[in-house]
N, C-alpha and C positions, 0 to 999 in steps of 0.2 A: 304153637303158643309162643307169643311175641316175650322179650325182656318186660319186667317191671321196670318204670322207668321214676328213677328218682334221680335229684339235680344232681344231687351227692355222687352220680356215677356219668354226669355229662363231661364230654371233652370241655363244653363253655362255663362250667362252674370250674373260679378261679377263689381258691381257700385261703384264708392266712389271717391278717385284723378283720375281717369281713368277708361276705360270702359274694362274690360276685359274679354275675352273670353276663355273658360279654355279649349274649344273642337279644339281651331282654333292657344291656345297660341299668341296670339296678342291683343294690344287694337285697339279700335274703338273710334270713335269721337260718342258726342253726337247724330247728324246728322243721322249718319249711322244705329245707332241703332233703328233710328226710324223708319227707311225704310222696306218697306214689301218683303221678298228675300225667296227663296227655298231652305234655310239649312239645308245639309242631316243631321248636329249635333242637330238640333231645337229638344229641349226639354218640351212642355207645362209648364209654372210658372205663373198663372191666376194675380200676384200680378208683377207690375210697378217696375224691377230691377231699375230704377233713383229715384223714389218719395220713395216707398216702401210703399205707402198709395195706390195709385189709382189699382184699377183694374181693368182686360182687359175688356173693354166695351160690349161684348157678354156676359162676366160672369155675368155681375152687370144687364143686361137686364133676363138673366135667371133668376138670383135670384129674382128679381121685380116679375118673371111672377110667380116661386114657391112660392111667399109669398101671393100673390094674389090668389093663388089657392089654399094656405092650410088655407087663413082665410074663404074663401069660402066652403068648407067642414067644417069646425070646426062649421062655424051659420047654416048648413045642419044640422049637426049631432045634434046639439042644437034644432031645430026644426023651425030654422026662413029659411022659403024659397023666403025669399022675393030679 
């Protein structure tokens, strides 16, 4: 299963007074870019082009699961198999 792919998390959507698309040369409304669309320009950017704080909700779930699985080997490796 491929990313959902919204503008909001392309490397080419540039945020600020307006939404700008540097693949397509146009802006976008907020709205738009949160829309999930099949852009042959889509670039993976795991980090929230509008907040610049959030990021894309698969990655923060990844990350959850690798942190959870490298405290889990680390109290293996330590000796607690509890």
């Amino acid at each position: 299963m491929g990313r959902v792919r919204m503008c909001r998390f392309c490397t080419n959507m540039v945020c600020g007074d307006a939404n700008w698309c540097e693949v397509f040369q146009e802006c976008y409304s907020d709205e738009r870019i949160a829309e999930e669309n099949d852009c042959n320009g889509f670039e993976f950017n795991p980090i929230d082009a509008i907040t610049l704080t959030e990021c894309y909700p698969h990655v923060v779930h990844e990350m959850r699961r690798n942190a959870k699985e490298t405290a889990l080997y680390q109290r293996r490796m330590a000796g607690d198999w509890s």
